[in-house]
One Martini backbone bead per residue (centre of mass of N, CA, C, O) as a GRO file, in nm:
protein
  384
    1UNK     BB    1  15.769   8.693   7.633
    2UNK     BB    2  15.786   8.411   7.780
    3UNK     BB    3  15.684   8.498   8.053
    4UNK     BB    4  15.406   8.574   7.973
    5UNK     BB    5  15.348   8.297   7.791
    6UNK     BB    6  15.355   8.114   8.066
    7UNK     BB    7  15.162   8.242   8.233
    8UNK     BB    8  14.926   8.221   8.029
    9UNK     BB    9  14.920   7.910   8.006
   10UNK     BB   10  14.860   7.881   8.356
   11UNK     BB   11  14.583   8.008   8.351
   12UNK     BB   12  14.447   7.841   8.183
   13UNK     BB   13  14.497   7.571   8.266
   14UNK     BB   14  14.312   7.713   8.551
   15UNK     BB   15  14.067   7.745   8.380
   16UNK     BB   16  13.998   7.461   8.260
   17UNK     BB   17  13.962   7.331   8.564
   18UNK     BB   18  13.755   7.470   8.656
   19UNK     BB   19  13.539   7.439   8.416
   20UNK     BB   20  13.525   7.129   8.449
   21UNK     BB   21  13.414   7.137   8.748
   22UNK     BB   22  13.140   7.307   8.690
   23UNK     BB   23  13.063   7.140   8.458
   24UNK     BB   24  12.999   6.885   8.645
   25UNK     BB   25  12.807   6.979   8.818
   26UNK     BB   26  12.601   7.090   8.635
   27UNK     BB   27  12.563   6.808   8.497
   28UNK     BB   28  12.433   6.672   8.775
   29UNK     BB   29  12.202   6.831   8.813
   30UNK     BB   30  12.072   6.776   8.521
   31UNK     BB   31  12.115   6.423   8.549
   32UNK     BB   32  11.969   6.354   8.829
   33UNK     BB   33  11.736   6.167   8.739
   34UNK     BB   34  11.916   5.955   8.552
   35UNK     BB   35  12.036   5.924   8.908
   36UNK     BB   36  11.873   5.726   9.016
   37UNK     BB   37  11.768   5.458   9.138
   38UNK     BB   38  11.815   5.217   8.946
   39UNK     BB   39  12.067   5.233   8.784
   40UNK     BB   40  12.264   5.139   8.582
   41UNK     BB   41  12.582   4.947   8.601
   42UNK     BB   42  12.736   5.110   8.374
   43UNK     BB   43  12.650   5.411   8.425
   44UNK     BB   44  12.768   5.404   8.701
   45UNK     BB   45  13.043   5.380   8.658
   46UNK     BB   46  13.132   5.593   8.423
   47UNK     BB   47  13.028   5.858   8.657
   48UNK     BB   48  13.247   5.756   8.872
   49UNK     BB   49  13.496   5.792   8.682
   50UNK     BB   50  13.418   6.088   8.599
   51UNK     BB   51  13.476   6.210   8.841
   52UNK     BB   52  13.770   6.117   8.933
   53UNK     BB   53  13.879   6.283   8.694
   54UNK     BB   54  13.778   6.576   8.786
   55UNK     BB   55  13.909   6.546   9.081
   56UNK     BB   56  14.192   6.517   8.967
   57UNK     BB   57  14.198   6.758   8.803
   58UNK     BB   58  14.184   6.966   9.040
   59UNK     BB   59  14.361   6.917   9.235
   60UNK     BB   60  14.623   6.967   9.037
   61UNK     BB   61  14.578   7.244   9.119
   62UNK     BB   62  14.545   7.276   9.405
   63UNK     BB   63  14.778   7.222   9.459
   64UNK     BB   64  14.967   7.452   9.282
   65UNK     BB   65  14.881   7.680   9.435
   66UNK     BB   66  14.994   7.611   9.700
   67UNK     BB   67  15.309   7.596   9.634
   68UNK     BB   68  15.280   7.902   9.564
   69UNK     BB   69  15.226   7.997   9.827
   70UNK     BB   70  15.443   7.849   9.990
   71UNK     BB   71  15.679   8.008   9.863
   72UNK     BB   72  15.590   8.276   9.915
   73UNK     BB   73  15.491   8.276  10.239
   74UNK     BB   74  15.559   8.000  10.366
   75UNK     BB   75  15.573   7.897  10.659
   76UNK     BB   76  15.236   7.828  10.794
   77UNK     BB   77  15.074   7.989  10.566
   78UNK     BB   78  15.057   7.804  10.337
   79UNK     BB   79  14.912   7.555  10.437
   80UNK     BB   80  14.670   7.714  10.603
   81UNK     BB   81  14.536   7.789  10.308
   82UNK     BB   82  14.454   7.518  10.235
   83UNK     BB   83  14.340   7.369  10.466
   84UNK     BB   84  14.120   7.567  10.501
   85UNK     BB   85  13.968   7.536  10.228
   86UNK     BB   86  13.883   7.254  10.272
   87UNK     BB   87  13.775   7.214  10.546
   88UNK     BB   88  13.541   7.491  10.504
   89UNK     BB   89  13.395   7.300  10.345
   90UNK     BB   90  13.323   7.077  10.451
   91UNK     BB   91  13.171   7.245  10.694
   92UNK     BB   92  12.939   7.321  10.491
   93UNK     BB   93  12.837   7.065  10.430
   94UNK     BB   94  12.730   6.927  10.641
   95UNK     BB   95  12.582   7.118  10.741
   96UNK     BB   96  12.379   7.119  10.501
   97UNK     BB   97  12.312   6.804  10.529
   98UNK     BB   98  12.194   6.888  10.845
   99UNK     BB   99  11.956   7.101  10.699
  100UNK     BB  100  11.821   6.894  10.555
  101UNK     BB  101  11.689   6.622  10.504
  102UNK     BB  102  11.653   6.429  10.702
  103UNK     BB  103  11.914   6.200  10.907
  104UNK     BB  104  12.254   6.258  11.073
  105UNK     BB  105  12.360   6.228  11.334
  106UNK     BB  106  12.668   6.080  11.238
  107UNK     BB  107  12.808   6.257  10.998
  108UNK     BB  108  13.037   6.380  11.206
  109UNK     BB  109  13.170   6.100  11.328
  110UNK     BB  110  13.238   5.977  11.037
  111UNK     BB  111  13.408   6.188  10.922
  112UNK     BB  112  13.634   6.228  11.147
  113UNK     BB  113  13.758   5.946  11.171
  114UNK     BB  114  13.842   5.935  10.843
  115UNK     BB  115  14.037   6.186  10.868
  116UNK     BB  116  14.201   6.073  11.068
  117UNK     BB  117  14.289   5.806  10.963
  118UNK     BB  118  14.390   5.909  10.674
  119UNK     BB  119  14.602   6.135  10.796
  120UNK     BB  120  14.748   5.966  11.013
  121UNK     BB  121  14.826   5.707  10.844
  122UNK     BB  122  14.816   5.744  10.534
  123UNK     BB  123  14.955   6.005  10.485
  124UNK     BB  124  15.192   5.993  10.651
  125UNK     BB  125  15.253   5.692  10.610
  126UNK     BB  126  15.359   5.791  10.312
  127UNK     BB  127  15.532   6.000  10.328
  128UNK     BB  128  15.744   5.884  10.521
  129UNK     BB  129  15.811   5.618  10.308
  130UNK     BB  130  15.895   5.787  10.086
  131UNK     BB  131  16.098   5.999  10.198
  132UNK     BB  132  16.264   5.791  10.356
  133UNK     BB  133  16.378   5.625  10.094
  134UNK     BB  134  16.494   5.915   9.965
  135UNK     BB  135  16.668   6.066  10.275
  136UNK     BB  136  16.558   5.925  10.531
  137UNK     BB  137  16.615   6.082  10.744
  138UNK     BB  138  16.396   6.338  10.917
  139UNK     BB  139  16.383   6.666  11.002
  140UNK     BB  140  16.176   6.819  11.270
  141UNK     BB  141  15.989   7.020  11.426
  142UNK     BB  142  15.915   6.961  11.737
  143UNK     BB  143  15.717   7.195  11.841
  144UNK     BB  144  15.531   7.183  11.607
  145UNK     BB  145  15.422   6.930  11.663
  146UNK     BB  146  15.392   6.908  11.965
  147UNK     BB  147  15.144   7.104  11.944
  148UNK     BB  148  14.927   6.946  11.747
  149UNK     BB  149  14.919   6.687  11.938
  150UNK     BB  150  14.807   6.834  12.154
  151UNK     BB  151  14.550   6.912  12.042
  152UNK     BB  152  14.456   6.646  11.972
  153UNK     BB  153  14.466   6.549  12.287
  154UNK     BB  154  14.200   6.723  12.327
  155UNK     BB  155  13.975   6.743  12.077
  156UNK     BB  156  13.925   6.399  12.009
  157UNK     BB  157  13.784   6.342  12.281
  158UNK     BB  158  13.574   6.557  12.300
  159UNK     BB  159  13.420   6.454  12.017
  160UNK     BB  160  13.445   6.087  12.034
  161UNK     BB  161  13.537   6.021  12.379
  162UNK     BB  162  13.313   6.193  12.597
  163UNK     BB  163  13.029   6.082  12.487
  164UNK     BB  164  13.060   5.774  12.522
  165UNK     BB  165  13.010   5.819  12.870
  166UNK     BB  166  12.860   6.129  12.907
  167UNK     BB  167  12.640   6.035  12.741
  168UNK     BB  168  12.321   5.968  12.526
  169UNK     BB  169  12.393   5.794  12.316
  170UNK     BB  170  12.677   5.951  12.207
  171UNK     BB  171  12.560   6.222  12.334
  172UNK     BB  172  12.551   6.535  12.418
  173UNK     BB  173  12.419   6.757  12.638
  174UNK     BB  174  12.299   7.086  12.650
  175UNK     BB  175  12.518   7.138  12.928
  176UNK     BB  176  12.796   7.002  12.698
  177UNK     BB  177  12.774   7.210  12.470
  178UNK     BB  178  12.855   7.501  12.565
  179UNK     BB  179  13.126   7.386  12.683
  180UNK     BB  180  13.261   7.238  12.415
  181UNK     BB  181  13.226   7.500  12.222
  182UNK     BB  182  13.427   7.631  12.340
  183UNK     BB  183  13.690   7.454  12.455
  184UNK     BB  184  13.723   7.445  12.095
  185UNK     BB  185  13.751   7.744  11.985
  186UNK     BB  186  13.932   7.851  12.169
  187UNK     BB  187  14.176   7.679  12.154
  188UNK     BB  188  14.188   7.713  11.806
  189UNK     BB  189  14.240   8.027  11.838
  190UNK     BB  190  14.495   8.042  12.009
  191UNK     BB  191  14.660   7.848  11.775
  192UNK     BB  192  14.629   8.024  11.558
  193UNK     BB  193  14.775   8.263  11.665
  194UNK     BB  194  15.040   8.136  11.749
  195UNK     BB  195  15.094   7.989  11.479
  196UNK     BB  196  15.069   8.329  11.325
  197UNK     BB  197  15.292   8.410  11.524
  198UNK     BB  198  15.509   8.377  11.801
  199UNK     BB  199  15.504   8.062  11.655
  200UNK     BB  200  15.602   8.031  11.348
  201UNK     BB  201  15.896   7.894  11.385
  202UNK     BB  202  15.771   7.602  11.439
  203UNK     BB  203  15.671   7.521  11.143
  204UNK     BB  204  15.904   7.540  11.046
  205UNK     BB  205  16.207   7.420  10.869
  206UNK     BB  206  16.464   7.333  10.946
  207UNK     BB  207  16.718   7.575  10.894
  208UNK     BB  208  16.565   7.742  10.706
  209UNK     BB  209  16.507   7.915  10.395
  210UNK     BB  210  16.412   8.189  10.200
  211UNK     BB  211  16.375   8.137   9.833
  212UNK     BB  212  16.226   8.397   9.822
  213UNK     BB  213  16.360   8.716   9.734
  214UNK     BB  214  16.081   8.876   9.832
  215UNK     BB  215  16.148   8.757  10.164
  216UNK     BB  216  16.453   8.844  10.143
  217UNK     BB  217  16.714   9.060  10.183
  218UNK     BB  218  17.012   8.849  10.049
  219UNK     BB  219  17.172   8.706  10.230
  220UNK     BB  220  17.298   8.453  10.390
  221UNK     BB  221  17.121   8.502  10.693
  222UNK     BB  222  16.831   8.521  10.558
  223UNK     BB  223  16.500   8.628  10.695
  224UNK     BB  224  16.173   8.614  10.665
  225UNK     BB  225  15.918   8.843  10.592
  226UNK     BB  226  15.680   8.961  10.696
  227UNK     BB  227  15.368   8.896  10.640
  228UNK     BB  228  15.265   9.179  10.586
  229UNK     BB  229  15.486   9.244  10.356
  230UNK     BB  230  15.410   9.013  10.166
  231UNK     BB  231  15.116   9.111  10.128
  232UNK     BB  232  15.218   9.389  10.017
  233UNK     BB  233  15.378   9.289   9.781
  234UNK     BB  234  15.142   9.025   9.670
  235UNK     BB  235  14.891   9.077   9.666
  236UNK     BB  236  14.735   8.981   9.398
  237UNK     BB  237  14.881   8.703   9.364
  238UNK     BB  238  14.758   8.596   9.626
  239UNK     BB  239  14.431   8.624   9.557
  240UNK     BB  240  14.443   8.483   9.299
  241UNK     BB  241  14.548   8.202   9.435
  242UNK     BB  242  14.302   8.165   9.624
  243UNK     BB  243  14.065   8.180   9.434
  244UNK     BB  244  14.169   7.938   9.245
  245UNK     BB  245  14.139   7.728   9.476
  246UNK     BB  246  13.873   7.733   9.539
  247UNK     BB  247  13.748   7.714   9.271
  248UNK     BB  248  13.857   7.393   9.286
  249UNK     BB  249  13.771   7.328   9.600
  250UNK     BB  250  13.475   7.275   9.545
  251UNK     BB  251  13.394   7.074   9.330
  252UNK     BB  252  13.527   6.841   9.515
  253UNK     BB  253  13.330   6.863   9.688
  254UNK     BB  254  13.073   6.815   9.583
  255UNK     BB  255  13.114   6.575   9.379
  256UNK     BB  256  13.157   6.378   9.654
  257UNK     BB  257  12.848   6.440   9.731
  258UNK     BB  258  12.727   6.297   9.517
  259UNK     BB  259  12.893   6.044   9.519
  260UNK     BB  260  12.764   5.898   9.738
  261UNK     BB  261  12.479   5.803   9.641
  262UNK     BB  262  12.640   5.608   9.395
  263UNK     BB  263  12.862   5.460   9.607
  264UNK     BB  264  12.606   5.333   9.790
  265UNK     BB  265  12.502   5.175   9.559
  266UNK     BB  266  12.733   4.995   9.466
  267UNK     BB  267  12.816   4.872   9.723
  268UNK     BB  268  12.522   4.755   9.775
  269UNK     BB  269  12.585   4.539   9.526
  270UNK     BB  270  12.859   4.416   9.663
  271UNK     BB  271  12.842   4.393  10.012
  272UNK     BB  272  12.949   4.683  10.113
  273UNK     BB  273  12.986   4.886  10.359
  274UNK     BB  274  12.899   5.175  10.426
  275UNK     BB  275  13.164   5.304  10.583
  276UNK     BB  276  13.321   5.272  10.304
  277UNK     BB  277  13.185   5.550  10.159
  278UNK     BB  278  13.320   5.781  10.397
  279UNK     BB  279  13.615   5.705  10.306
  280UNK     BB  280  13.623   5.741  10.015
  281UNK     BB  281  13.500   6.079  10.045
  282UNK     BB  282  13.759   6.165  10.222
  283UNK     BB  283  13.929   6.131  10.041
  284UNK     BB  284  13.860   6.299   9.809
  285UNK     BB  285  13.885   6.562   9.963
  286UNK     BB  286  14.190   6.510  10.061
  287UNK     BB  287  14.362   6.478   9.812
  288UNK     BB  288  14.511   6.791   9.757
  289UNK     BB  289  14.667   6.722  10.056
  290UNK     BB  290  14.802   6.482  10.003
  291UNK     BB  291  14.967   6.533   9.755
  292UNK     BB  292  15.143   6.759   9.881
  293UNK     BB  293  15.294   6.583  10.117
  294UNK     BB  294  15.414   6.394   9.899
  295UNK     BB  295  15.555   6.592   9.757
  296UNK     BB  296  15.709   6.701  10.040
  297UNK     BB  297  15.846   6.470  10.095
  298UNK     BB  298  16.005   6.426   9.829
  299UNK     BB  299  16.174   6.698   9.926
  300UNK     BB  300  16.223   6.707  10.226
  301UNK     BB  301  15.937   6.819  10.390
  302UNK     BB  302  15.828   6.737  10.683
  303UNK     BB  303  15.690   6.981  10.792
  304UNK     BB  304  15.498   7.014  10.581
  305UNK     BB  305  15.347   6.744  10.640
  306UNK     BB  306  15.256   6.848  10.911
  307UNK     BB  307  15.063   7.099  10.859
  308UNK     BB  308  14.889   6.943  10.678
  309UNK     BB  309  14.784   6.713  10.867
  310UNK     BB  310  14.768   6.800  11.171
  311UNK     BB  311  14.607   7.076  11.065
  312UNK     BB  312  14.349   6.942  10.945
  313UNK     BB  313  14.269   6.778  11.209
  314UNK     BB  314  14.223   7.035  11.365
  315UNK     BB  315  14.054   7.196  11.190
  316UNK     BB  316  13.845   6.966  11.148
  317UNK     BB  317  13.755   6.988  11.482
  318UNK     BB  318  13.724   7.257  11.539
  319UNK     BB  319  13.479   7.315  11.322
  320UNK     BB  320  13.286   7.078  11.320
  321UNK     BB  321  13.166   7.019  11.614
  322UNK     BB  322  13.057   7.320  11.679
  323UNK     BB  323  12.895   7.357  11.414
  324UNK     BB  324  12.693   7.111  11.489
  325UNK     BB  325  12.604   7.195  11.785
  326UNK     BB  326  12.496   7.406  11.680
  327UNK     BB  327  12.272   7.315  11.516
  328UNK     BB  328  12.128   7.082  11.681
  329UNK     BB  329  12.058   7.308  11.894
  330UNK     BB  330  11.846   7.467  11.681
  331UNK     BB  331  11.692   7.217  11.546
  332UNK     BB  332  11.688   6.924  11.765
  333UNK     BB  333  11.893   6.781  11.691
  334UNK     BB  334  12.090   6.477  11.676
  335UNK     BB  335  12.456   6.438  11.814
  336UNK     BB  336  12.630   6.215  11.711
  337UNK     BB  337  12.985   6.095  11.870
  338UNK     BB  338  13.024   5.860  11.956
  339UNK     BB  339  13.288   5.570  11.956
  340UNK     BB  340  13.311   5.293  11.908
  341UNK     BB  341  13.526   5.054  12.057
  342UNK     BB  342  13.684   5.020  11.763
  343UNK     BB  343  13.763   5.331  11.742
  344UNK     BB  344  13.912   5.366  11.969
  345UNK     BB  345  14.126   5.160  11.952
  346UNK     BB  346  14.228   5.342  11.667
  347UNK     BB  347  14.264   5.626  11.827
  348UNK     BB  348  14.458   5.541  12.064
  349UNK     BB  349  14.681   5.399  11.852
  350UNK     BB  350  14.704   5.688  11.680
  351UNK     BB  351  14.817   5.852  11.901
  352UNK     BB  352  15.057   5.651  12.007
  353UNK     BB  353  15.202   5.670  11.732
  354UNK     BB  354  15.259   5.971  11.658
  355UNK     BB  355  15.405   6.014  11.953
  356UNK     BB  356  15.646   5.813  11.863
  357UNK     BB  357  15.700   5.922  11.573
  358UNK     BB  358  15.796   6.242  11.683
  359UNK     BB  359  15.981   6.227  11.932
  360UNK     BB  360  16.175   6.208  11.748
  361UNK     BB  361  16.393   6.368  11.516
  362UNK     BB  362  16.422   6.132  11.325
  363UNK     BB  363  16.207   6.030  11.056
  364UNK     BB  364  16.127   5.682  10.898
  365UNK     BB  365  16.022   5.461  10.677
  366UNK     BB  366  15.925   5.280  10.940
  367UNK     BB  367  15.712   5.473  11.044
  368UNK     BB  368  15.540   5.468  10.778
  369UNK     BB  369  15.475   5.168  10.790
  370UNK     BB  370  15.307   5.143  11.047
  371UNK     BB  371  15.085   5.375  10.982
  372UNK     BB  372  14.976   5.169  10.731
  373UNK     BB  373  14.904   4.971  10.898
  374UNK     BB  374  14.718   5.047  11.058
  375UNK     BB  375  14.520   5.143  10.814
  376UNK     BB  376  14.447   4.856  10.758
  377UNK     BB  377  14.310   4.787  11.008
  378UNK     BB  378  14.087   4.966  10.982
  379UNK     BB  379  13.975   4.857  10.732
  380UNK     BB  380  13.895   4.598  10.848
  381UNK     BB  381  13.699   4.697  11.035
  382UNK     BB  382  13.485   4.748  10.797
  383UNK     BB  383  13.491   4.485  10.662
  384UNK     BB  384  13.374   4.311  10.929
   0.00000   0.00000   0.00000
């Protein structure tokens, strides 16, 4: 009866989540007239508080469940429901603001550097340095790592510096766009059937041992159960816990993108740069994603961190940018893609920083804080 009683508990509990996020984005469709420029600075402040605290409560939800599906599921599968949930809705949202009104030719390519820089440094670099101080180092699965790596290293590239040099002004030509988004969608789902077959055990935590006894034996060296007869033993709980993440995480991508709207209006009215309303809006849209990674590091599971971190950066690029590219060949419309030279050299020393500290066997506290440092470096030049 007690255990019961739990399970009905945290049902209602995510079910309040839901209920609040999408009664938020409704009550923003409806006060939309109210919320147009020149609203008062008393009511923008207000509203944007309150979408913030709708987000963190969505988040912690969407946490909730992904959590619960890698227990039950194992990685590289459990984190990589979160991720394509997050991914997948944000690559949705971009085509749709790409396919509504108005000029757009930007869009992929500030969102992708926001989220390169945000995954890459501040969230790395915040989960291994609180990880480092509670655990010291952390062993990670090097397989696992430098495979992620390897795909960055050729997919970061082809999205953000090759058009700046081969395209014009910034854009690739409609006869570079076609092999563009071949050996971008090839690539990433090569990558995507290897890491969810015969390479999966690249991407587990080094020793692991499979926790839910639905998953393994029962032995001392218990291995864990195929993935397809996990699915057949908890089709149900796995289907519901996919729909509630997914309920919970759809929220989060709408109200932060109403939320772009008024956050646009009052950094302009402190004299902040526009695109650091692009940061802060990756920042929240990724919020579910960062906090699983830093309580997956702050539990010592670096390699969770790494799946969840490096895995959306991949799922990022891989499905933004063929996504745009083909928009935007349909509609005819312009998509810039090459990064400014200063982005070019945070994209670059993001990269070498990164190769440098997976190459390690175990990373540590000092690795967490270069990358944090790298990211106010980025800050620095937003605001600069």
């Amino acid at each position: 009866m007690a255990r019961s009683a739990q399970v009905l508990r945290i049902r209602a509990r995510d079910v309040a989540r839901i209920a609040v996020g999408w009664g938020a984005c409704v009550g923003l469709l409806v006060a939309g007239p109210l919320l147009e420029p020149s609203v008062p600075t008393a009511l923008l402040a207000g509203v944007l508080v309150a979408i913030v605290v709708v987000i963190t409560v969505c988040a912690f939800g969407v946490v909730g469940q992904a959590e619960a599906l890698a227990h039950r599921l194992g990685d590289p599968y459990g984190s990589l429901v979160l991720t394509l949930s997050i991914v997948l809705i944000e690559v949705v949202l971009i085509s749709a603001v790409m396919l509504g009104p108005g000029e757009h030719a930007t869009i992929a390519r500030d969102s992708v550097m926001a989220v390169a820089m945000i995954i890459m440094n501040l969230v790395i670099g915040l989960s291994l340095l609180l990880g480092g101080l509670r655990h010291g180092g952390l062993a990670h699965n090097c397989a696992g790592t430098s495979a992620y790596l390897s795909m960055l290293a050729v997919l970061v590239p082809l999205a953000l510096v090759l058009p700046a040099f081969v395209g014009t002004e910034g854009s690739y030509a409609v006869a570079q766009e076609v092999p563009v988004v071949v050996l971008t969608l090839g690539a990433y789902a090569f990558f995507l059937r290897r890491q969810t077959g015969a390479q999966a055990a690249d991407f587990q935590e080094v020793g692991e041992r499979s926790p839910d006894p639905s998953r393994a034996r029962g032995d001392e060296g218990a291995q864990p159960l195929p993935i397809g007869r996990v699915l057949a033993g908890n089709r149900r709980e796995i289907a519901a816990r996919i729909l509630a993440l997914i309920a919970m995480a759809i929220p989060i991508v709408l109200l932060a993108h109403d939320m772009a709207v008024l956050l646009d209006d009052g950094l302009s009215r402190v004299g902040a740069p526009p695109a650091l309303a692009g940061l802060l809006i990756a920042m929240i849209v990724f919020l579910p994603e960062s906090l699983t990674a830093v309580r997956a590091a702050l539990a010592g599971e670096i390699q969770r961190v790494s799946n969840l971190c490096h895995g959306a950066l991949v799922s990022t690029v891989g499905l933004t940018v063929p996504a745009v590219l083909l928009i935007g060949a349909a509609t005819g419309q312009t998509v810039v893609l090459g990064e400014s030279p200063a982005n070019l050299a945070m994209l670059g020393t993001t990269m070498l920083l990164s190769v440098a500290t997976f190459a390690a066997r175990r990373v540590t506290a000092i690795h967490g804080a270069a990358h944090l440092v790298l990211f106010a470096a980025y800050a620095v030049t937003l605001l600069g």
